[in-house]
N, C-alpha and C positions, 0 to 999 in steps of 0.2 A: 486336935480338930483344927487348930488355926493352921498349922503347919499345911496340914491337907488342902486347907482352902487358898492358902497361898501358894502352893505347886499348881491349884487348877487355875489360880487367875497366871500367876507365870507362863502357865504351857498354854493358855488365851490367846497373850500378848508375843509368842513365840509366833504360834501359828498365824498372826498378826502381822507380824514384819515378813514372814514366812512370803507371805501371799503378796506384801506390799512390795516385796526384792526384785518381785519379780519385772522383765523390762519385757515392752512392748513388743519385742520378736517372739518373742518365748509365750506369751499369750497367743497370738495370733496363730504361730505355730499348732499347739494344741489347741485350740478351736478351729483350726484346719482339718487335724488331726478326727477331731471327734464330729465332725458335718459331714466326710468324707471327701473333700476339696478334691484329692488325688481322681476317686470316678469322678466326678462334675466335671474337668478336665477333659476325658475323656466323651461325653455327650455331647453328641452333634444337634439334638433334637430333642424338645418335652412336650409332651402334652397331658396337663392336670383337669380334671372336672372334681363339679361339687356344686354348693350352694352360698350365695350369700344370705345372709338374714339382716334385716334392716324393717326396725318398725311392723316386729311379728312377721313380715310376708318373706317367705321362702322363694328366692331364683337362680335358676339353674345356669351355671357358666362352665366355660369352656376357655382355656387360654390356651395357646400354643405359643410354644420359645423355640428359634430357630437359628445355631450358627448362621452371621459374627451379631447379628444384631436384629432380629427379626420376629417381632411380634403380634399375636392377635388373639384378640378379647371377644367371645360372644355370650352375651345374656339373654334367654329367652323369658315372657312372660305374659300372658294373655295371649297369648298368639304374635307377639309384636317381637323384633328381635334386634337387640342392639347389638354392632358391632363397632371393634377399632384397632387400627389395622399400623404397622409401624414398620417400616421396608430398610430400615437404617439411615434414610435419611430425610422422609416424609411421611407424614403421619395423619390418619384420617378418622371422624368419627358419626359411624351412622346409626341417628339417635332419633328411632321414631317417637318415641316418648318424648322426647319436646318438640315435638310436632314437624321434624323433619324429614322428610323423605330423599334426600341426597346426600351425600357426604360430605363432610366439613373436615377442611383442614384444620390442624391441631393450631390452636394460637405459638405463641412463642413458650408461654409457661408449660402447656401441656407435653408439648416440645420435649422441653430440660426434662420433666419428673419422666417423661417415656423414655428416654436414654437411660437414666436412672437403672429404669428396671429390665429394661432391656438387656443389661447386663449381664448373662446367663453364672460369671463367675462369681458373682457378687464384689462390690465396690470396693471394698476391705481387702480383695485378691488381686496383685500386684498395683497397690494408691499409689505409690511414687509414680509410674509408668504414666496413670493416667490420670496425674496432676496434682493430686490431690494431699492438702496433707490430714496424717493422724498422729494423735499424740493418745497414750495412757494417761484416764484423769484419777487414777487409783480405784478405790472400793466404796462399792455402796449396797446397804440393805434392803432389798427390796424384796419386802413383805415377809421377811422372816429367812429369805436367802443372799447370802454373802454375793456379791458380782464385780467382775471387772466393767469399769467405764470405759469405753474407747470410745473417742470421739474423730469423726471424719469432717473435714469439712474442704467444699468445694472453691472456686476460682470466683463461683457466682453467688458466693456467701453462703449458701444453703448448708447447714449441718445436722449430723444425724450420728446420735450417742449409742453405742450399741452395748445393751446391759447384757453379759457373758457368765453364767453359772460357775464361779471360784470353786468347783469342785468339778462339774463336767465339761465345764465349757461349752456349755449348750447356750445359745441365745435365747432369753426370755423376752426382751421387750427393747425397743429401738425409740427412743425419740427423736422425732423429725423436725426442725424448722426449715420452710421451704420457700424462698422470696415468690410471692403471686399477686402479679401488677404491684408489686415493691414496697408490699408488707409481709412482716411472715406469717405463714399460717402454718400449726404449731400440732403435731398430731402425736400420740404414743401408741405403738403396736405391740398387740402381748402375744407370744406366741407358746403353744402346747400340743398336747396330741400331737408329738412325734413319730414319723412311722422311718421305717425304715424299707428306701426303696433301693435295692442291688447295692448295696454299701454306701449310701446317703442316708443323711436325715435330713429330714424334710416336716416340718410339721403340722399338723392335719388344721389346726385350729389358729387364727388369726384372729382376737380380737381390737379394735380399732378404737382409741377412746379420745374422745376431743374434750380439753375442760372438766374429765373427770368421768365424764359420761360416753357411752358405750355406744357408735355411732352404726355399729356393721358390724359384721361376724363373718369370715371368712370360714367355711368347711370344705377341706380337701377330701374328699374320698377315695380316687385314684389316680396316681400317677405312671404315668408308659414313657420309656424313654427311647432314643433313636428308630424313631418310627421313620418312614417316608413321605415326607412335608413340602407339598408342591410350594415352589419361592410364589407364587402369583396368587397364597392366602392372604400371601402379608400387604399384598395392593393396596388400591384403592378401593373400598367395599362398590359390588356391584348392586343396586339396591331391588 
């Protein structure tokens, strides 16, 4: 019996170093590998609908992502409908719900985190090129699943830990610190309900947690890819 029990912590502590050998290309790699990096590559064009949930109430959005850098967000609800709109190098946001009725340029903060996302390859897919460094911070347990830490971090401090499933390499949950007016403000994203669109994952469900607590819920329900996307979405909203 002991014998037994010491071959299964042995083969543990194998599988252990196993996981920790491994160097930061080779991670990355295979979580390329299993996202489908290779199509994303090819996509000229996305557009995802679905609903956010925040505080029980249900609203319906719409994003569209547009080769090299081209974004736009709409949220309906009561009738009122928020848009914001990112051209690649101006950014606007028309937000009837706080009582505006014209467009507002993006401050400087808003600025950085919409570049961010605007990134259709995701930040992690070629970091040296676009400044950035990442280093491997080894293995962490989260919630009963083994993951790679990889941590990116920007020019403008902001960094963001992305926890990678040691087995599929699937991205579970991203912590973000993000400098705004030059404090960070500090978020974790979980992500589940993977679908697979034309040889992507992509995953359906986005939970957003501040402090512990659960501030949004992202639900994707469909995604369409290289559709035809007039460049004059990504404007300045016309209201």
């Amino acid at each position: 019996m002991k014998k037994k029990v010491a071959f299964i912590l042995a083969s543990l502590i194998l599988m252990g170093n196993l996981v920790q050998s491994q160097t930061l290309e080779e991670v990355l790699k295979k979580y390329f590998s299993a996202t489908g990096q290779e199509k994303l590559l090819t996509v000229n064009s996305m557009k995802a609908s679905g609903k956010i949930v925040q505080g029980g109430i249900e609203i319906p959005f719409l994003q569209m992502n547009k080769r090299p850098d081209l974004v736009r967000v709409e949220s309906t609800f009561q009738g009122l409908t928020f848009i914001q709109t990112y051209n690649g190098k101006e950014g606007w946001n028309l937000n009837p719900f706080a009582g505006s009725t014209v467009p507002q340029p993006f401050t400087d903060d808003q600025m950085k985190s919409m570049r961010y996302q605007a990134d259709m390859d995701g930040m992690l897919w070629n970091w040296k090129e676009k400044g950035y460094t990442v280093t491997l911070e080894g293995n962490e347990d989260m919630e009963g699943t083994s993951c790679f830490k990889v941590k990116l971090t920007t020019k403008d401090g902001d960094s963001f830990i992305y926890y990678l499933d040691s087995d599929s390499y699937i991205m579970l949950r991203t912590n973000s610190k993000i400098k705004v007016q030059g404090n960070d403000s500090e978020s974790n994203s979980y992500f589940s309900n993977y679908m697979q669109v034309e040889g992507m994952a992509i995953p359906g469900k986005v939970d957003i947690k501040v402090d512990g607590q659960t501030v949004s819920t992202i639900i994707t329900d469909k995604v369409e890819i290289n559709m035809q996307l007039d460049s004059t979405l990504f404007e300045k909203p016309v209201k």
